[in-house]
PDB file of the backbone (N, CA, C, O) and the ligand in Angstrom, with CONECT records:
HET     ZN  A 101       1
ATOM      1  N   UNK A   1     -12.484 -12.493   7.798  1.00  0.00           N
ATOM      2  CA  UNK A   1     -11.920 -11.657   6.745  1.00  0.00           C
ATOM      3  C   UNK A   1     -11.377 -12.524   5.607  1.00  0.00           C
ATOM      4  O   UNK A   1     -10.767 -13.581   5.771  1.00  0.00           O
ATOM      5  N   UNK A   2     -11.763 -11.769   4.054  1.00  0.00           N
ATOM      6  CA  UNK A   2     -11.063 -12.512   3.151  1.00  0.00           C
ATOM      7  C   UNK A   2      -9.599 -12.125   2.560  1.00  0.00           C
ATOM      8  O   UNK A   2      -8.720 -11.446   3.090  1.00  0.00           O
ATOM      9  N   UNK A   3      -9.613 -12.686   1.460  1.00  0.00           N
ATOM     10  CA  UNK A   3      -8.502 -12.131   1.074  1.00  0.00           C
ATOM     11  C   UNK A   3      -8.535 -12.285  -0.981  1.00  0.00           C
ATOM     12  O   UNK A   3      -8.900 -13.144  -1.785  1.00  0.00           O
ATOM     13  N   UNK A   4      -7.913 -10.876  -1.057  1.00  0.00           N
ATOM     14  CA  UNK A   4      -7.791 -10.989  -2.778  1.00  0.00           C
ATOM     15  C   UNK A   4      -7.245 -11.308  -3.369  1.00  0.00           C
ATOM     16  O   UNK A   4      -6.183 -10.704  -3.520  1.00  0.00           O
ATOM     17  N   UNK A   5      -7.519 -12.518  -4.191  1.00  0.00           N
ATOM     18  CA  UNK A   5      -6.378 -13.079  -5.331  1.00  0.00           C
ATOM     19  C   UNK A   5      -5.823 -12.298  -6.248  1.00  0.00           C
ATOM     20  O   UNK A   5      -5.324 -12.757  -7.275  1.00  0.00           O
ATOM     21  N   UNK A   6      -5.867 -10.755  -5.897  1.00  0.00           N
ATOM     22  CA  UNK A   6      -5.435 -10.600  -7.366  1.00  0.00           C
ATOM     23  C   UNK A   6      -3.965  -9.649  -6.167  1.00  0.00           C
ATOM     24  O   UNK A   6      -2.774  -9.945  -6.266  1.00  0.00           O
ATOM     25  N   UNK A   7      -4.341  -8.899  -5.477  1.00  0.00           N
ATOM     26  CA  UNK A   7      -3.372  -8.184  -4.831  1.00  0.00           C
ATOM     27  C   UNK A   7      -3.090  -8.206  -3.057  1.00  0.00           C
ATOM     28  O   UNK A   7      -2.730  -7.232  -2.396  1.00  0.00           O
ATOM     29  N   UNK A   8      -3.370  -9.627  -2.522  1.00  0.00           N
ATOM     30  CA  UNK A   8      -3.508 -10.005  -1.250  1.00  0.00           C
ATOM     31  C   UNK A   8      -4.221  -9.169  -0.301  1.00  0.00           C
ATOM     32  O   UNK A   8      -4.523  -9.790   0.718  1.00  0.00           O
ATOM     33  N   UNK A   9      -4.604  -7.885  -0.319  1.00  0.00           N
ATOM     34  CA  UNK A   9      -5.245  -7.159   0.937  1.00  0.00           C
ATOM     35  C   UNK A   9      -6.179  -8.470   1.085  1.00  0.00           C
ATOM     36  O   UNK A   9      -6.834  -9.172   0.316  1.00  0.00           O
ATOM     37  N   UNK A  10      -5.873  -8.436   2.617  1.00  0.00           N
ATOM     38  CA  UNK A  10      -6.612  -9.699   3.214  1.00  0.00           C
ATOM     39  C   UNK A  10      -7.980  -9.063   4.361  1.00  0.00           C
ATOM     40  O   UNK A  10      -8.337  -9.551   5.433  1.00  0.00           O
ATOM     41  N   UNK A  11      -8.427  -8.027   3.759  1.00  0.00           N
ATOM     42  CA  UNK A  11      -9.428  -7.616   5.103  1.00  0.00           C
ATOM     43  C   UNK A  11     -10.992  -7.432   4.212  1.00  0.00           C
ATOM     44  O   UNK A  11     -12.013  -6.844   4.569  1.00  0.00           O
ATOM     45  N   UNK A  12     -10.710  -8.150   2.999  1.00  0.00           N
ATOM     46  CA  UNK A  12     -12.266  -7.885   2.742  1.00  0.00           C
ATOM     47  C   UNK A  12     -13.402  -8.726   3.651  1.00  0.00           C
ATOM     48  O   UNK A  12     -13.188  -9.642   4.444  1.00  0.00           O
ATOM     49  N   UNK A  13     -14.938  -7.986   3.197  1.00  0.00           N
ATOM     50  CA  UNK A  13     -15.872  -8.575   4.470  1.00  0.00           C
ATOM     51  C   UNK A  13     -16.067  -9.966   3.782  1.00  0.00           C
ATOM     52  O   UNK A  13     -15.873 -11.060   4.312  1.00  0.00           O
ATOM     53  N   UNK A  14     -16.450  -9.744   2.612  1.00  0.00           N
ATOM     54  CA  UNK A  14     -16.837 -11.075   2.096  1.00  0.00           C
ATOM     55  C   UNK A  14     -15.778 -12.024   0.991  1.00  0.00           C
ATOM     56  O   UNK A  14     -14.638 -11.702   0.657  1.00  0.00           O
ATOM     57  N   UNK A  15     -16.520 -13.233   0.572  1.00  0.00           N
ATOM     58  CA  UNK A  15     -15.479 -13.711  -0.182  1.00  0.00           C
ATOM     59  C   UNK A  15     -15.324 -13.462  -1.148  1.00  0.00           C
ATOM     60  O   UNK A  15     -16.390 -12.949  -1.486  1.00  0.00           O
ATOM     61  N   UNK A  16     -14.343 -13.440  -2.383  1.00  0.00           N
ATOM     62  CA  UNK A  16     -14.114 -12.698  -3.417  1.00  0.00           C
ATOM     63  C   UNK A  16     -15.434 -14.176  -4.524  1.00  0.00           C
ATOM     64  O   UNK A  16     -16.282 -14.011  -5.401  1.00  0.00           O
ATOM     65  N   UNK A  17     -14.923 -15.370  -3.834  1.00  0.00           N
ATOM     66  CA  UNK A  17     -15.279 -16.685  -4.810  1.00  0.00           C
ATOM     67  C   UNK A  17     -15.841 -17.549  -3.455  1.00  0.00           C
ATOM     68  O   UNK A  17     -15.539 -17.637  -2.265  1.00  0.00           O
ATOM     69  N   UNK A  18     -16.865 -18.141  -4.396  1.00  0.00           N
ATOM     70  CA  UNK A  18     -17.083 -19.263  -3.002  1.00  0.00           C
ATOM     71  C   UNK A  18     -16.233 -20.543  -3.374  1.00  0.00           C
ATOM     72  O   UNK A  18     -15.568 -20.817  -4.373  1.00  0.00           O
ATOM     73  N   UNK A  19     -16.539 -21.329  -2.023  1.00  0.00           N
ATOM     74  CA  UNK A  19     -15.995 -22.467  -2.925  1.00  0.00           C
ATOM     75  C   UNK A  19     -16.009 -23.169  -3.870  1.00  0.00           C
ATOM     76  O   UNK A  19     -14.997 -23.785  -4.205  1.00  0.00           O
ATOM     77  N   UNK A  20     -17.277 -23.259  -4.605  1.00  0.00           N
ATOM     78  CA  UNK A  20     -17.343 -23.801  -6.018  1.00  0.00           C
ATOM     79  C   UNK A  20     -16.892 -22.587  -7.043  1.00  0.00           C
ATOM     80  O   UNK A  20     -17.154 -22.720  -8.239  1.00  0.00           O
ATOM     81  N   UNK A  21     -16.377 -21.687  -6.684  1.00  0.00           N
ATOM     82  CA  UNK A  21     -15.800 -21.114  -7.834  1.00  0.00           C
ATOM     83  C   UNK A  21     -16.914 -19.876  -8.280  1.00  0.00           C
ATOM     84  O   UNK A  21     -16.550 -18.885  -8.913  1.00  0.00           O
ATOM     85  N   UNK A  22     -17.920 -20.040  -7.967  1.00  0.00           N
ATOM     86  CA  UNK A  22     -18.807 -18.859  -8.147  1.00  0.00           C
ATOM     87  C   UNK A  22     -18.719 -17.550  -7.615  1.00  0.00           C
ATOM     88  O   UNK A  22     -18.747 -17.315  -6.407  1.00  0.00           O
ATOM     89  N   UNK A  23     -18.601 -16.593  -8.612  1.00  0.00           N
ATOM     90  CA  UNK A  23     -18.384 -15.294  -8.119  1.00  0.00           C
ATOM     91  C   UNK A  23     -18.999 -14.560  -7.253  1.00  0.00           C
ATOM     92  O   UNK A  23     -20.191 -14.849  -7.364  1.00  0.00           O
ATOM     93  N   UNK A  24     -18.849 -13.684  -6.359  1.00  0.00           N
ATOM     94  CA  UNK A  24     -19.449 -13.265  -5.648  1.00  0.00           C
ATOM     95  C   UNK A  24     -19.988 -11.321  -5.378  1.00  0.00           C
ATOM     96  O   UNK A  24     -20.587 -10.702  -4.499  1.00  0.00           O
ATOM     97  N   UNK A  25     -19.219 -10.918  -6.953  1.00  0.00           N
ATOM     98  CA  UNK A  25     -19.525  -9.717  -7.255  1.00  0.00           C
ATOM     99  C   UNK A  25     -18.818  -8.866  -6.392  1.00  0.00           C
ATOM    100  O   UNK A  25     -19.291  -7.754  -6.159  1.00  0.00           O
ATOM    101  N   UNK A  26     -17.703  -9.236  -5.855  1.00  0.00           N
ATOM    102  CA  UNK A  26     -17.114  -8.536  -4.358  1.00  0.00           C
ATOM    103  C   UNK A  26     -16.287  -7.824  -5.250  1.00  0.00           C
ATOM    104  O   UNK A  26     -15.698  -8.415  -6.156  1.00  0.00           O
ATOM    105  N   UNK A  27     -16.151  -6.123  -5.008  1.00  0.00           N
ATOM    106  CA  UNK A  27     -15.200  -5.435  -5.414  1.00  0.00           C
ATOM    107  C   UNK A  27     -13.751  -5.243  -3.847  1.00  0.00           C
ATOM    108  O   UNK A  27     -13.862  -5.043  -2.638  1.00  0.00           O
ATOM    109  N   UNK A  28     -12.646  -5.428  -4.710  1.00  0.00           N
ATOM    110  CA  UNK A  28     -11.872  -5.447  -3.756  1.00  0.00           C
ATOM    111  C   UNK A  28     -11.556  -3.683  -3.635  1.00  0.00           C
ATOM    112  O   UNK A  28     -11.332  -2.837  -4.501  1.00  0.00           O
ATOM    113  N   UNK A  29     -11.671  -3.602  -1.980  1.00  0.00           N
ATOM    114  CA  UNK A  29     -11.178  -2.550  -1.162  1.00  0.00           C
ATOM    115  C   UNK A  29      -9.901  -1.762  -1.848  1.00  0.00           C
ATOM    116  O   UNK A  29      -9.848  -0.545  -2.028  1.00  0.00           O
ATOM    117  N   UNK A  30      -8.794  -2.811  -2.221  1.00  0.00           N
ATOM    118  CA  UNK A  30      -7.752  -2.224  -2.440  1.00  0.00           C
ATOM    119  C   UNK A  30      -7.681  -2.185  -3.629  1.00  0.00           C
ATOM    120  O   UNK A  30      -7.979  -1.131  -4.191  1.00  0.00           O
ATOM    121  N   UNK A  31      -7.168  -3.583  -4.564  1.00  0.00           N
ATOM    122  CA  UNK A  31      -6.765  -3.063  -5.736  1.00  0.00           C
ATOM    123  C   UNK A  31      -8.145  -2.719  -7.219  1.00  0.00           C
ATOM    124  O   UNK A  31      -8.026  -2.534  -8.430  1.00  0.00           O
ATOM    125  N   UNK A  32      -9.375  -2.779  -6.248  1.00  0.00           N
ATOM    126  CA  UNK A  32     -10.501  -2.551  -7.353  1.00  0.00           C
ATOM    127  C   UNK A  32     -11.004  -3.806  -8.432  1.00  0.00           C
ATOM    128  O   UNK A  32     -11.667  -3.692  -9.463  1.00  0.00           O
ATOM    129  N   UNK A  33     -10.569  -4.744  -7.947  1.00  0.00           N
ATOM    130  CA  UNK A  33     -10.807  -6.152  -8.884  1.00  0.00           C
ATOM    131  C   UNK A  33     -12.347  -6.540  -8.477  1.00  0.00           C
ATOM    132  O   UNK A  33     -12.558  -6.596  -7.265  1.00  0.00           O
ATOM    133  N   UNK A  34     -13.180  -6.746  -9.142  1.00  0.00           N
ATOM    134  CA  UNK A  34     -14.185  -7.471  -8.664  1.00  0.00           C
ATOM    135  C   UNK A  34     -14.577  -8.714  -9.772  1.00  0.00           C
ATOM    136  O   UNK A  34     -14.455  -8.765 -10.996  1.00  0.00           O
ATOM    137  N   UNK A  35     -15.110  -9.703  -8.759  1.00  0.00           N
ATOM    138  CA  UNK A  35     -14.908 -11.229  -9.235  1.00  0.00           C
ATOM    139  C   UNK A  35     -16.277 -11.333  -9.832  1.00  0.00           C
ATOM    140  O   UNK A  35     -17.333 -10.878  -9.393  1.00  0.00           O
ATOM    141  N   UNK A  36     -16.053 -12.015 -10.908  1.00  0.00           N
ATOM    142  CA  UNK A  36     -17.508 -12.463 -11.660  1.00  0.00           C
ATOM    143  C   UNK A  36     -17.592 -11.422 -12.757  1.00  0.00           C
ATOM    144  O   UNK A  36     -18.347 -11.649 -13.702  1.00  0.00           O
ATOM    145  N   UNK A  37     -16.653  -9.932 -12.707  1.00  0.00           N
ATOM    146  CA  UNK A  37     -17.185  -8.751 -13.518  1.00  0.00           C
ATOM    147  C   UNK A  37     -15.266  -8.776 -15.002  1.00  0.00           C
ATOM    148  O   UNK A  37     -15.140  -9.107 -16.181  1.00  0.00           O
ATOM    149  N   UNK A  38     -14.318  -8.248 -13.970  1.00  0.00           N
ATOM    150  CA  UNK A  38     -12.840  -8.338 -13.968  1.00  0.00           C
ATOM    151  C   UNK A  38     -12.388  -9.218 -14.580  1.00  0.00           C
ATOM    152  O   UNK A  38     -11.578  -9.037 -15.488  1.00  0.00           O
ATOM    153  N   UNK A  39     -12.859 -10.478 -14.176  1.00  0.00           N
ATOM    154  CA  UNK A  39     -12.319 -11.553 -14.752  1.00  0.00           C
ATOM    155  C   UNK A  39     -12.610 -12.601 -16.076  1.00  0.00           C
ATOM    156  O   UNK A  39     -11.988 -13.382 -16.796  1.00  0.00           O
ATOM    157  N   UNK A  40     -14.461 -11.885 -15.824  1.00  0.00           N
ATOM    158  CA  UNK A  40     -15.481 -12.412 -16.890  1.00  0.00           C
ATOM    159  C   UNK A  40     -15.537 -11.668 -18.054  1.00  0.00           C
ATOM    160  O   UNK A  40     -14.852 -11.861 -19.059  1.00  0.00           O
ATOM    161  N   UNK A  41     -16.630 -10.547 -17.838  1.00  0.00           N
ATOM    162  CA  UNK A  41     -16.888  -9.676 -18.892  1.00  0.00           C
ATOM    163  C   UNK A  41     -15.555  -8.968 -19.354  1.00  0.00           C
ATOM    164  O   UNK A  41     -15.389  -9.018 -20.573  1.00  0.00           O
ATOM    165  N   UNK A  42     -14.509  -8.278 -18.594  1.00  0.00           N
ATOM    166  CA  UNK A  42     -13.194  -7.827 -19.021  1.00  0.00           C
ATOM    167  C   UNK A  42     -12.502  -8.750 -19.325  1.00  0.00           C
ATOM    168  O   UNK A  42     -12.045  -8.591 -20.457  1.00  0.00           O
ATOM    169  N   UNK A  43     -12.143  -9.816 -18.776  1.00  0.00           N
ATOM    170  CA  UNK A  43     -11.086 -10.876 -19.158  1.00  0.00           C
ATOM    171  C   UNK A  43      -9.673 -11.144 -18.682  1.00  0.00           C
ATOM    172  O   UNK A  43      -8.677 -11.735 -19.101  1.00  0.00           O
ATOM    173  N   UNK A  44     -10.087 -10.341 -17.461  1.00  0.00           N
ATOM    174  CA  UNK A  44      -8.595 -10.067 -16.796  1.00  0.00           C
ATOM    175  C   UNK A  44      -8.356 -11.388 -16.535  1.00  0.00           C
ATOM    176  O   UNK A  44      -9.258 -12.103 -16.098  1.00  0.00           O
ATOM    177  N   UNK A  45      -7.568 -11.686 -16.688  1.00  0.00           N
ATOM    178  CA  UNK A  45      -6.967 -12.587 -15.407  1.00  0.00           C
ATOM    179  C   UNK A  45      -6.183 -12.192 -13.899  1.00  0.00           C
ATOM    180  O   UNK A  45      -5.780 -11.030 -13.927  1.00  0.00           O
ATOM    181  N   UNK A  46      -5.930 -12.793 -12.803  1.00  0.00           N
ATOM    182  CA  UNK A  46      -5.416 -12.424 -11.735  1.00  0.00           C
ATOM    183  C   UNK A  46      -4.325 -11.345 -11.800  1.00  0.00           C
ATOM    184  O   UNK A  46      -4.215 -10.276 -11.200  1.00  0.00           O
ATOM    185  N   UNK A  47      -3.410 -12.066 -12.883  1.00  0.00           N
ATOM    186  CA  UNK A  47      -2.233 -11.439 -12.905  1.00  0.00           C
ATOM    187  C   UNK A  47      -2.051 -10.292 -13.573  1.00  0.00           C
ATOM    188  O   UNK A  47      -1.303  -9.333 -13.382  1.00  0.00           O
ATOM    189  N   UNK A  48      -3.244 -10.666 -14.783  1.00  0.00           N
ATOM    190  CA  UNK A  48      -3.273  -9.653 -15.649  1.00  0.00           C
ATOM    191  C   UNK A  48      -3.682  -7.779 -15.049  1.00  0.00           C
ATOM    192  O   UNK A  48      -3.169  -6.700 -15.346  1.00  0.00           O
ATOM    193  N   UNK A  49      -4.583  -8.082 -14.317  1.00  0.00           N
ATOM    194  CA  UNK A  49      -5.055  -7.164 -13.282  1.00  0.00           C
ATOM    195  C   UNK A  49      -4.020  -6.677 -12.563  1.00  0.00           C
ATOM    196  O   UNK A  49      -4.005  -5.472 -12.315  1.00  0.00           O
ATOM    197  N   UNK A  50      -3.066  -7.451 -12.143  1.00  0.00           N
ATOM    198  CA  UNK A  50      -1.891  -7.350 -10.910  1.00  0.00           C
ATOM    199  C   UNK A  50      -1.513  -6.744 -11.606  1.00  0.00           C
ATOM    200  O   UNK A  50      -2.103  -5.682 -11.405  1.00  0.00           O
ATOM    201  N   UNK A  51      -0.667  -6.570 -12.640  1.00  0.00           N
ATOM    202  CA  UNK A  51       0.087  -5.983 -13.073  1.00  0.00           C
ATOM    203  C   UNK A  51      -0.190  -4.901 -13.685  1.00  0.00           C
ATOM    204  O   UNK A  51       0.780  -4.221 -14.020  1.00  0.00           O
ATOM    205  N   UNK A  52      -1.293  -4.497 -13.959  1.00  0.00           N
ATOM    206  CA  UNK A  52      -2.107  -3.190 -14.210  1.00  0.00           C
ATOM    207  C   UNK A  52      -2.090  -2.450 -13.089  1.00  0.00           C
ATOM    208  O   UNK A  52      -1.621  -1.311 -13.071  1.00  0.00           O
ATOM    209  N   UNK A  53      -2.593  -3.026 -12.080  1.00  0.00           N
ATOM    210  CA  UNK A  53      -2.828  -2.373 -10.311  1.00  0.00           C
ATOM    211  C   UNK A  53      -0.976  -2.065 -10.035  1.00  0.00           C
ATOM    212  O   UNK A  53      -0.837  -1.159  -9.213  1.00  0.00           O
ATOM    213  N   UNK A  54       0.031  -2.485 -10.418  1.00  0.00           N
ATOM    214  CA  UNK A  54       1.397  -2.306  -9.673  1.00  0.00           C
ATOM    215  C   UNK A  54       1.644  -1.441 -10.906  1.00  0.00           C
ATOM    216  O   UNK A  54       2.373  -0.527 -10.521  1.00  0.00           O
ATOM    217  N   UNK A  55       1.393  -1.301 -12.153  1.00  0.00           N
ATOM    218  CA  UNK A  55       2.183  -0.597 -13.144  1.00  0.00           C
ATOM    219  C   UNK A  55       1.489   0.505 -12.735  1.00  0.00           C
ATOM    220  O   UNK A  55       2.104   1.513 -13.083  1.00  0.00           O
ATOM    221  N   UNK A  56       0.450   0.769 -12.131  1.00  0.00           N
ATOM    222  CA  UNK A  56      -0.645   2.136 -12.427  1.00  0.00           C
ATOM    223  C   UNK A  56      -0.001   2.937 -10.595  1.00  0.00           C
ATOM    224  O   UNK A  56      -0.710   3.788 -10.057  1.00  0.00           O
ATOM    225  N   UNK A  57       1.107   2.554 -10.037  1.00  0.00           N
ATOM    226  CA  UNK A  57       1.173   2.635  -8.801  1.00  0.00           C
ATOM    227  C   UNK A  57       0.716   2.046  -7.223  1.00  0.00           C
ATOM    228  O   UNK A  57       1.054   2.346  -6.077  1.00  0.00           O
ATOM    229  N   UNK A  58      -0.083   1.206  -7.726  1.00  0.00           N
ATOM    230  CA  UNK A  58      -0.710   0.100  -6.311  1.00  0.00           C
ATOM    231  C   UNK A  58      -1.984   1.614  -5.708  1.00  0.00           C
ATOM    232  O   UNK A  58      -2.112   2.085  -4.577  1.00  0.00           O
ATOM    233  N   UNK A  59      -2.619   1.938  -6.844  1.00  0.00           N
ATOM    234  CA  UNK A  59      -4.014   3.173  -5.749  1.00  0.00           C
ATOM    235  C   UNK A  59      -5.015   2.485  -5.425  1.00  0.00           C
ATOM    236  O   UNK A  59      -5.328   1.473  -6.053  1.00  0.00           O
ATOM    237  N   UNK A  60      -5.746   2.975  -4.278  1.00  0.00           N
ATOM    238  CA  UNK A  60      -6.455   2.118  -3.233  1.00  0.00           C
ATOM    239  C   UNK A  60      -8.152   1.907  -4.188  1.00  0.00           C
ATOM    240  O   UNK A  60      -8.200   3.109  -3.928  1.00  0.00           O
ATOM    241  N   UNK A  61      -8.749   1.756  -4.542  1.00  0.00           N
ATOM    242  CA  UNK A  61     -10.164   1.745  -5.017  1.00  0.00           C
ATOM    243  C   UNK A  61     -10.791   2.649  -3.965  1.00  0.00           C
ATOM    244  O   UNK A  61     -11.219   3.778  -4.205  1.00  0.00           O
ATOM    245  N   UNK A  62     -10.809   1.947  -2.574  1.00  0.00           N
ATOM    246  CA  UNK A  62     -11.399   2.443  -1.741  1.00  0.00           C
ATOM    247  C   UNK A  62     -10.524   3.411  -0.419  1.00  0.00           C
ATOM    248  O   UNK A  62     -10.390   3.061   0.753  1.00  0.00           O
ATOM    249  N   UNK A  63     -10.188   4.263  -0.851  1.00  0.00           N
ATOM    250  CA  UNK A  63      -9.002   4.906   0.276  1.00  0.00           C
ATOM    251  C   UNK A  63      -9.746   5.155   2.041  1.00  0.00           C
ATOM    252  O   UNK A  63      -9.429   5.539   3.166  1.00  0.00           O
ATOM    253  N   UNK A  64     -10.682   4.725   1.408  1.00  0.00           N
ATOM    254  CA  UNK A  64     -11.493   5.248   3.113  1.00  0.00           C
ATOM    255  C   UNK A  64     -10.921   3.970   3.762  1.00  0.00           C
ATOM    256  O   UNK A  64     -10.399   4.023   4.876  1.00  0.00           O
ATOM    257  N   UNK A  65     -11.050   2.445   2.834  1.00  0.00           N
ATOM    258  CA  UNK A  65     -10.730   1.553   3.715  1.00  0.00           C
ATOM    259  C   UNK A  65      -9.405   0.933   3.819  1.00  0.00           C
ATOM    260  O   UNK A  65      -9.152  -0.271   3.802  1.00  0.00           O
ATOM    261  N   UNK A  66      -8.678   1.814   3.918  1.00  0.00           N
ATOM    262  CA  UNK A  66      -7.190   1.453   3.504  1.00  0.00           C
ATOM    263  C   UNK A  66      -6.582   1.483   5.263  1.00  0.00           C
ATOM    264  O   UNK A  66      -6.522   2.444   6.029  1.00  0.00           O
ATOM    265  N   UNK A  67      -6.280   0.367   5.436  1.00  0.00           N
ATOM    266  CA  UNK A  67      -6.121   0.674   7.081  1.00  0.00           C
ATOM    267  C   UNK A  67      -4.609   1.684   6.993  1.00  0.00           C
ATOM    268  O   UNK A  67      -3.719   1.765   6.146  1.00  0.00           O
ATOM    269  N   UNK A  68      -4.879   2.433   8.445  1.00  0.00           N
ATOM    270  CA  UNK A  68      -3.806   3.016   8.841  1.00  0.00           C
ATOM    271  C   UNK A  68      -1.971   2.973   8.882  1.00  0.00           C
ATOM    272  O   UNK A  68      -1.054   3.788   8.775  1.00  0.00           O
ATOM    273  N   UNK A  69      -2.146   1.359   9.125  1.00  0.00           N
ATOM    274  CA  UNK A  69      -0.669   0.904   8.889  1.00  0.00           C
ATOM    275  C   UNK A  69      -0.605  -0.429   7.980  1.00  0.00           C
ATOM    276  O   UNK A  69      -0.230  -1.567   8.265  1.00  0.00           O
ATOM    277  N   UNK A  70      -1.184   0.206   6.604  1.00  0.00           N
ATOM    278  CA  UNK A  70      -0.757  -0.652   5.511  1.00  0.00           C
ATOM    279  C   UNK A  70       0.778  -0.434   4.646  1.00  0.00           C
ATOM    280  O   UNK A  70       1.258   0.645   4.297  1.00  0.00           O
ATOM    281  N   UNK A  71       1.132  -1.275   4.516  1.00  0.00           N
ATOM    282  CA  UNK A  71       2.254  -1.633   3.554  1.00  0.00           C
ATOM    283  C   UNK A  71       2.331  -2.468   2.876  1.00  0.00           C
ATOM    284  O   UNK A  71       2.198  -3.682   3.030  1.00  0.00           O
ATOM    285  N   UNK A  72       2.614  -1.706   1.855  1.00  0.00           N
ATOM    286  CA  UNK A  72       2.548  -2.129   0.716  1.00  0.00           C
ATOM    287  C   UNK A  72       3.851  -2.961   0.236  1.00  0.00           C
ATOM    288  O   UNK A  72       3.779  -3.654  -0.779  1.00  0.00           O
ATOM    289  N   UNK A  73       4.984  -2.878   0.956  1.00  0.00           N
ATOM    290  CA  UNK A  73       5.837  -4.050   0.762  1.00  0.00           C
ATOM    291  C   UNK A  73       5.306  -5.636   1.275  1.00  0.00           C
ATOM    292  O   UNK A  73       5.489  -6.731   0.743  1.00  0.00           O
ATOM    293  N   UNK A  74       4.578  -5.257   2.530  1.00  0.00           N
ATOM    294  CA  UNK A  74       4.343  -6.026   2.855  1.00  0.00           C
ATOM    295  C   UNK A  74       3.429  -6.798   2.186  1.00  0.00           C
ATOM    296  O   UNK A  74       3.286  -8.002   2.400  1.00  0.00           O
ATOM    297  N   UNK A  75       2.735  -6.094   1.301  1.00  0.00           N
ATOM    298  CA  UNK A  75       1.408  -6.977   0.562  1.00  0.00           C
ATOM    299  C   UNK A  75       2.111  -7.343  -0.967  1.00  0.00           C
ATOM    300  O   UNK A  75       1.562  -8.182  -1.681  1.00  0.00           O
ATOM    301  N   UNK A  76       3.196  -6.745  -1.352  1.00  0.00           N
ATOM    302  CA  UNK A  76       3.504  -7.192  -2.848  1.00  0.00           C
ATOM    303  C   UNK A  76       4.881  -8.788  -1.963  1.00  0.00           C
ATOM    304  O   UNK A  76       5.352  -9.703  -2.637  1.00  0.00           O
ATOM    305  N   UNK A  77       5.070  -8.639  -0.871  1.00  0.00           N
ATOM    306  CA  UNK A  77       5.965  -9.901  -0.417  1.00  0.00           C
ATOM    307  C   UNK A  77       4.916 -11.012  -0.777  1.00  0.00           C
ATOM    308  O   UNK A  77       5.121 -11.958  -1.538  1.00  0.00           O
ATOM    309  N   UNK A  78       3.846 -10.755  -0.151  1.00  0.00           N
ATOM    310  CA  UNK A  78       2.512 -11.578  -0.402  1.00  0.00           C
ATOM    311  C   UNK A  78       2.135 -12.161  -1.363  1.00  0.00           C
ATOM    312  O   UNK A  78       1.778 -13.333  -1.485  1.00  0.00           O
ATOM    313  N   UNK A  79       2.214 -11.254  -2.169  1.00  0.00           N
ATOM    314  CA  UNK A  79       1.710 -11.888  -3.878  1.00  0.00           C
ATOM    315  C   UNK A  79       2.564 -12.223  -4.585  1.00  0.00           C
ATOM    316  O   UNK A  79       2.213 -12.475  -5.738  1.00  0.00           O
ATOM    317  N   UNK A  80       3.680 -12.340  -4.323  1.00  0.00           N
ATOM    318  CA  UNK A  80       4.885 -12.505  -5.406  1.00  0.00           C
ATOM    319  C   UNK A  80       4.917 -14.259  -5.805  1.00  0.00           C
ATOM    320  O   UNK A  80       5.320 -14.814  -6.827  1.00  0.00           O
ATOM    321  N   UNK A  81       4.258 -14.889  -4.416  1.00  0.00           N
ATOM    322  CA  UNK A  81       3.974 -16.061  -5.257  1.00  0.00           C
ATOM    323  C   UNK A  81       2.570 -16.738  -4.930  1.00  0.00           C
ATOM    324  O   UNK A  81       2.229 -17.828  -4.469  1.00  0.00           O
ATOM    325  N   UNK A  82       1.606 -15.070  -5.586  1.00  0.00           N
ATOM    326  CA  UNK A  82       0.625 -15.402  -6.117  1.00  0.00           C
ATOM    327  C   UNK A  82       0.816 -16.078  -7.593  1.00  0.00           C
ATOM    328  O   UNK A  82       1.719 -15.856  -8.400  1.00  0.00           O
ATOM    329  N   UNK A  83      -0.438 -17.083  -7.727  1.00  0.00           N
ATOM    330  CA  UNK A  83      -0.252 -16.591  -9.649  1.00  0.00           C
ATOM    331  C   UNK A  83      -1.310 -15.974 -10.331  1.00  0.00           C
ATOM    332  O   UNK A  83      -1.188 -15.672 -11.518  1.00  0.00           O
TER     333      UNK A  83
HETATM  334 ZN    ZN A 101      -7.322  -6.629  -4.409  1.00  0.00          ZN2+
END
């Protein structure tokens, strides 16, 4: 399992980036970021996104895959020292 730089849900299947930095077109489960698209053609940056995804309420992209006992404190403890 991976995990998203932009809002930590750590259960995606694949990687968001490989290791050289190449995108991998992965839309994240939770906060809807996808790498190579989000960051490129839009211009988000990580944070910039973050803070769109927490101002807009933290909603799931994908609510089907939102596990059962997620918390969301628990995932903004996570990112707080994302950058
Ligand atoms: Zn995410």
């Amino acid at each position: 399992m991976y995990e998203c730089p932009v809002c930590g849900f750590n259960k995606l299947e694949e990687p968001m980036y490989l290791d050289t930095g190449e995108p991998m077109f992965v839309i994240c489960h939770c906060c809807g970021f996808q790498s190579g698209y989000d960051d490129d053609d839009q211009g988000f940056s990580f944070q910039a996104f973050r803070n769109k995804w927490i101002e807009e309420g933290y909603p799931w992209f994908n609510p089907k895959k939102k596990p059962k006992c997620w918390d969301i404190n628990k995932q903004l403890e996570k990112i707080k020292d994302f950058k």
